[in-house]
C-alpha positions as CSV (number, residue, x, y, z in Angstrom):
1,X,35.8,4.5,-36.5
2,X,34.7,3.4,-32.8
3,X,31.3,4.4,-33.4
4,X,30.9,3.2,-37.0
5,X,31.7,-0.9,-36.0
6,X,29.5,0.3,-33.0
7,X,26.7,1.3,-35.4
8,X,27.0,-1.8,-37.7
9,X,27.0,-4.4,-34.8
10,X,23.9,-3.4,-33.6
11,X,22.6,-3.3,-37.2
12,X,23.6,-6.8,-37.9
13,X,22.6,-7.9,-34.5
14,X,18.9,-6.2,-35.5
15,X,19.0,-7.6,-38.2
16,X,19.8,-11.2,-37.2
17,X,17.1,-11.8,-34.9
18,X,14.1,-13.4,-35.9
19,X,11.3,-11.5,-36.8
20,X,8.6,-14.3,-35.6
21,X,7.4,-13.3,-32.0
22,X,4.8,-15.2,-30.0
23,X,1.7,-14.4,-32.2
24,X,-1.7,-15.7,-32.6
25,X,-4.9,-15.6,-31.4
26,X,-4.5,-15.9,-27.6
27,X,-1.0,-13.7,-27.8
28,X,-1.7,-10.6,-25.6
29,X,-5.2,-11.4,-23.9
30,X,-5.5,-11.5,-20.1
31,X,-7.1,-14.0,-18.3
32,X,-10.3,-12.6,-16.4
33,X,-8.6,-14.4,-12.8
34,X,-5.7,-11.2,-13.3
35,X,-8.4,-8.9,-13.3
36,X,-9.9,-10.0,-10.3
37,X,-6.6,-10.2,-8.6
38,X,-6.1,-6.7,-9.8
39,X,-9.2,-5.5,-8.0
40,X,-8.2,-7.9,-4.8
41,X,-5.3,-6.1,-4.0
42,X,-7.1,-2.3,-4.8
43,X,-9.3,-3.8,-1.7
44,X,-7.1,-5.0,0.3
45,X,-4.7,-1.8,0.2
46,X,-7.9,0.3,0.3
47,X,-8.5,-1.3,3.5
48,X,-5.4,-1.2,5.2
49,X,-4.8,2.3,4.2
50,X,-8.7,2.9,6.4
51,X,-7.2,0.8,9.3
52,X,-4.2,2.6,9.7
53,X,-6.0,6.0,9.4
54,X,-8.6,5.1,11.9
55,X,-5.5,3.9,14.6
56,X,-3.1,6.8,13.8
57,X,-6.1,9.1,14.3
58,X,-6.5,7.6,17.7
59,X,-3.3,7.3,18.7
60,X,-2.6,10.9,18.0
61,X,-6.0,12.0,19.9
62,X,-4.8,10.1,22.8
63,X,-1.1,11.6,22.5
64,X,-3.1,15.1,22.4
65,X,-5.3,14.5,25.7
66,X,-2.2,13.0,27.6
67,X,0.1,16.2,26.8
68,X,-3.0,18.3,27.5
69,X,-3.5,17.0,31.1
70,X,0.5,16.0,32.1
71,X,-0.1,12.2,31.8
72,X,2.5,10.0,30.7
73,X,1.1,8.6,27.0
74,X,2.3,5.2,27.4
75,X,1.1,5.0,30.7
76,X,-1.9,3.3,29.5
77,X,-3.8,2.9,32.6
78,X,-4.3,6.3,33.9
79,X,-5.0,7.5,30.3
80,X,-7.7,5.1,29.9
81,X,-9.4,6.4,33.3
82,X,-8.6,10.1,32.9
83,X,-10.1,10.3,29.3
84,X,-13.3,8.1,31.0
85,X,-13.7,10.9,33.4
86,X,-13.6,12.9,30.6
87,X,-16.0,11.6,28.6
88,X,-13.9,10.8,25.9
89,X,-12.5,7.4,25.4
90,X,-13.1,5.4,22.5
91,X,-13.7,2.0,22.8
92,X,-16.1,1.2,20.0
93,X,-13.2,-0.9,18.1
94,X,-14.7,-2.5,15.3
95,X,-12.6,-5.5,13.9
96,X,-13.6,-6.8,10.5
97,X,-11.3,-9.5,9.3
């Protein structure tokens, strides 16, 4: 009984709303500006995602030579000058925006 007043709610309810939705010519269309906001934000998370791949990579090769030698990592100092004697520190930082 339950699911028969149920069933004939939602049928009157369907059948009460009006059948005229937002139509026309412009209904549905996108506006070129959400396109180009579309393809801002692809950028912008290509670039972070780049960033934060190029300073995890050299935090982890810095972590790598610290453990290798004993140094403390955060001790940021002596790893600078130990990985200079090594020939291996990076300082070609390159910051675009």
């Amino acid at each position: 009984m339950v699911s028969d007043l149920s069933a004939h709610a939602a049928a009157v309810i369907t059948l009460a709303q009006d059948g005229n939705g937002p139509l026309g010519a412009d209904f549905g269309k996108a506006s070129p500006i959400g396109l180009l906001v579309l393809v801002v934000l692809f950028v912008a998370v290509l670039y972070i995602g780049w960033a934060f791949h190029r300073r995890f990579s050299r935090m982890n090769r810095r972590r790598m030579f610290a453990e290798s030698h004993g140094i403390d990592p955060f001790d940021e100092e002596t790893l600078d000058k130990a990985m200079a004697e090594a020939g291996v520190l990076d300082r070609k930082k390159k910051y675009w925006l």
